[in-house]
C-alpha positions as CSV (number, residue, x, y, z in Angstrom):
1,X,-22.2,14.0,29.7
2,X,-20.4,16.7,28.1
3,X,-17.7,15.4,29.7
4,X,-17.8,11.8,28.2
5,X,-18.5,13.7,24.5
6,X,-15.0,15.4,24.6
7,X,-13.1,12.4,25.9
8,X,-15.3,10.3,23.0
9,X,-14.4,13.0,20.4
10,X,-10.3,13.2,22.0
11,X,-10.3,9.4,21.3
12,X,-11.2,9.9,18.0
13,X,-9.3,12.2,16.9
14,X,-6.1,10.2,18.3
15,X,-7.1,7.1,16.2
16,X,-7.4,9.3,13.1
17,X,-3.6,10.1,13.8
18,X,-4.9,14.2,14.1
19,X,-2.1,14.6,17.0
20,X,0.7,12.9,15.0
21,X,3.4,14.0,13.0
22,X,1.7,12.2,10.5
23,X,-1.0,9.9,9.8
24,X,-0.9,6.1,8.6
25,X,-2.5,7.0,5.1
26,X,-0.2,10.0,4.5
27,X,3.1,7.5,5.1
28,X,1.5,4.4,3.6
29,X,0.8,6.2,0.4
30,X,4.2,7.2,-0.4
31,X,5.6,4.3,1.2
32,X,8.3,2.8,-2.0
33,X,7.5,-0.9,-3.1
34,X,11.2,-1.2,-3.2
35,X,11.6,0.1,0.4
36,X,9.0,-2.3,2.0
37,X,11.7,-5.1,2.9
38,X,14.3,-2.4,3.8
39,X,15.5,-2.2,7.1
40,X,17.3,1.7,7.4
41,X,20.4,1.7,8.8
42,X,20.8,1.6,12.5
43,X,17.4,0.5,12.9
44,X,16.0,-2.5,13.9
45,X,13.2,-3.5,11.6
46,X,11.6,-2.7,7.9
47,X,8.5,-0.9,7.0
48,X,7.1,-5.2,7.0
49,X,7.5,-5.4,10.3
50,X,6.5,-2.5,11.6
51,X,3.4,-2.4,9.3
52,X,2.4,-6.4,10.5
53,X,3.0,-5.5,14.1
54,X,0.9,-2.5,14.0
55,X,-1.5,-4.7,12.3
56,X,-1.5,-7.2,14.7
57,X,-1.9,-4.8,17.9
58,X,-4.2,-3.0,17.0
59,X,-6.7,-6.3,16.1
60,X,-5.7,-7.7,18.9
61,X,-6.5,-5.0,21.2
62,X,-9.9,-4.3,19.3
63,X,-11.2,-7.9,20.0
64,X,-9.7,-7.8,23.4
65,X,-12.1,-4.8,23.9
66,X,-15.1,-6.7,22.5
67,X,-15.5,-10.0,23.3
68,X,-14.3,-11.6,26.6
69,X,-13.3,-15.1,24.6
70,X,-10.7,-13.5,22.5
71,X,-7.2,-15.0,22.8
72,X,-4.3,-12.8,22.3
73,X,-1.3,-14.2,20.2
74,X,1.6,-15.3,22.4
75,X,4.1,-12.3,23.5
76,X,6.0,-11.2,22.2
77,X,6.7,-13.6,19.0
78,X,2.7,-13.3,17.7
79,X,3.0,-10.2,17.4
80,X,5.6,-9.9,15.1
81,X,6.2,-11.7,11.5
82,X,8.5,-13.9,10.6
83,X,10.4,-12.2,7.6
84,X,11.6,-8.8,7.2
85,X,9.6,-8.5,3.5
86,X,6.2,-9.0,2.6
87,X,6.0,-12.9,0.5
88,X,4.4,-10.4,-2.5
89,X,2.7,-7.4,-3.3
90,X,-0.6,-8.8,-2.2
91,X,0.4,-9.4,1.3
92,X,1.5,-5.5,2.0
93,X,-2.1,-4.7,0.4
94,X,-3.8,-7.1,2.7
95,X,-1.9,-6.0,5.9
96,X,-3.0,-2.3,4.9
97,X,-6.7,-3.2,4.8
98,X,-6.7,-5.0,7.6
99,X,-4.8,-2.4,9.7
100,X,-7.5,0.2,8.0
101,X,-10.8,-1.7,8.4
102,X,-9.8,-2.2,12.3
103,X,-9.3,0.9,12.9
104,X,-12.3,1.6,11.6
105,X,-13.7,-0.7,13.6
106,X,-12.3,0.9,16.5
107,X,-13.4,4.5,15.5
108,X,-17.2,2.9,15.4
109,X,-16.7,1.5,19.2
110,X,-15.7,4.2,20.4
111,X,-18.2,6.8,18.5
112,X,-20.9,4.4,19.6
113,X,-23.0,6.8,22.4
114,X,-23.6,2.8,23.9
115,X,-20.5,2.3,24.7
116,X,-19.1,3.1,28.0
117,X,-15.7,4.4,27.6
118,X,-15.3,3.9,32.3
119,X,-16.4,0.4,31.9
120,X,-14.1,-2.4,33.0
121,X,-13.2,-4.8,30.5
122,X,-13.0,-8.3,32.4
123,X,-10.3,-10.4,32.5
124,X,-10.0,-12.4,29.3
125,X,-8.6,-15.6,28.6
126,X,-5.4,-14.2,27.3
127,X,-4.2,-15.2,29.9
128,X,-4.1,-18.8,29.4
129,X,-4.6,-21.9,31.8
130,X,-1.0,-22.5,33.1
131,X,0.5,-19.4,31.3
132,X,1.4,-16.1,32.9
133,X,0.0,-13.3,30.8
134,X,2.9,-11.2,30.5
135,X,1.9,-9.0,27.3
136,X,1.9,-5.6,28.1
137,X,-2.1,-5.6,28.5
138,X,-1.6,-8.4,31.1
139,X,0.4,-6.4,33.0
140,X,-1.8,-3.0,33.0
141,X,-4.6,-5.2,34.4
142,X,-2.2,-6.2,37.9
């Protein structure tokens, strides 16, 4: 049991970024409007994308661990959005809530004595009739 309390408390402190050069507040925060469409030089993708495909992840993973009917988005293109800029100000808010209240979300499962953090999550339908399920989480599970 005591056991199970320091992994619980380990898996907490991960999702709260404690083990991290920094955390997602500290960087969003200071994160420059101007900067959120940028893409720096010699790398691949803008603050946009990376924030969206965090975003996306990360919800997809925490349905994925609670309910068996969830259905991931298609791999590698749903995770990913479409422009390197947010459409507006509003969007790069919304994104940041979401990305917050999921992890939060996730910080609740897993500080939730009920939950058992050894228990096998079944196979869900992300991987779809006729469709090989080649996210990465389809290919931990063979």
């Amino acid at each position: 049991m005591k056991e199970v309390r320091a992994l619980r408390q380990h898996l907490l402190n991960l999702l709260d970024g404690e083990h991290a050069h920094v955390n997602f507040d500290t960087v969003i925060k200071a994160w420059p409007v101007k900067l959120r469409g940028a893409r720096p030089a010699g790398q691949p993708f803008t603050a946009w994308r990376l924030l969206e495909h965090m975003r996306i992840a990360q919800w997809d993973i925490l349905e994925f661990s609670r309910s068996p009917k969830h259905v991931s988005p298609d791999w590698p293109e749903g995770y990913w959005p479409s422009g390197d800029a947010p459409p507006n100000k509003a969007a790069w808010d919304r994104s940041v809530r979401a990305f917050r209240r999921d992890l939060k979300a996730m910080k609740n499962l897993v500080a939730k004595p009920s939950t058992d953090l050894f228990a096998r999550i079944p196979l869900h339908v992300a991987a779809r009739p006729g469709r090989e399920d080649d996210s990465p989480r389809g290919a931990a599970r063979r």
